[in-house]
C-alpha positions, 0 to 999 in steps of 0.5 A, spaced: 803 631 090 798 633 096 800 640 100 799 641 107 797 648 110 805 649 112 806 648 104 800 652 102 804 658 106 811 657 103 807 657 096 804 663 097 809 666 101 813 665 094 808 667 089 805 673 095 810 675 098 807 678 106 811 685 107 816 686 112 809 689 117 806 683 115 811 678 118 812 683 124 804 684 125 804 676 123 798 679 118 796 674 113 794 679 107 786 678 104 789 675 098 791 669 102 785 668 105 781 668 097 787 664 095 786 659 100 778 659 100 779 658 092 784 652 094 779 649 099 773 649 093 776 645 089 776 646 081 769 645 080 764 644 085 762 637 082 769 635 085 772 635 091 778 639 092 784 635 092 789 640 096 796 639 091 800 644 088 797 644 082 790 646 085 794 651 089 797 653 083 789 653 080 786 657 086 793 663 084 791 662 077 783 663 078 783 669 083 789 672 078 783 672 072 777 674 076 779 678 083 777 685 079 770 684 078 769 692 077 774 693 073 773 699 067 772 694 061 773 687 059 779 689 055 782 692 061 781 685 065 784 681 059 790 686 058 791 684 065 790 678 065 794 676 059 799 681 058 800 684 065 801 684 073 795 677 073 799 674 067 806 676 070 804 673 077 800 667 074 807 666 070 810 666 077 806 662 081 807 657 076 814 657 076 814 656 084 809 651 083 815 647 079 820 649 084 816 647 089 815 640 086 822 639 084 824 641 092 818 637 095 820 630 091 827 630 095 
C-alpha cells in the first residue's frame, strides 16, 4: 500500500505523538524529520524507496534501533531496543501500521 505524505503524518503522529505546543507552534519534532529521511531512503541503498506503510514502519524500526549513536555501551542500546522504550515503540508502531492498513483498505 502506497503512503502519501498526509498518511506518512497521521502514522507518525500515531507512533509519535506532536505535544499539545507542537501542534500549536505547528512544530514537527526532529524525529519526524529522521524518520522521514530514513523512509525517503529506502531500505538499501541498492533500492529505490517504495513509501508504503511497511517502509514506514522500516524508517520507525531502524531510527528506534540506531538513533543513540553514543549510548554508554552495546548493552545498554541492546536492553533498549529489545526490552525498553525502542522495543515498546517498535511494537507500537507496528500496531498502527496494522490499523493503519486495515482502515486505509476500506
Amino acid at each position: 500500500m502506497q503512503v502519501n505524505t498526509a498518511q506518512l503524518n497521521s502514522y507518525l503522529q500515531a507512533v509519535y505523538p506532536l505535544t499539545e505546543q507542537q501542534r500549536k507552534e505547528n512544530i514537527r519534532p526532529e524525529r519526524w524529520d529522521r524518520v522521514i529521511m530514513l523512509f525517503e531512503k529506502g531500505d538499501s541503498p541498492a533500492l529505490l524507496p517504495s513509501y508504503t506503510l511497511w517502509s514506514a514502519y522500516n524508517a520507525v524500526t531502524r531510527y528506534e534501533d540506531y538513533r543513540i549513536a553514543n549510548e554508554a555501551g552495546p548493552d545498554r542500546r541492546l536492553n533498549r531496543v529489545w526490552f525498553g522504550h525502542g522495543a515498546d515503540l517498535k511494537v507500537r508502531a507496528l500496531t498502527v501500521a496494522d490499523s493503519l492498513r486495515q482502515q486505509w483498505a476500506n
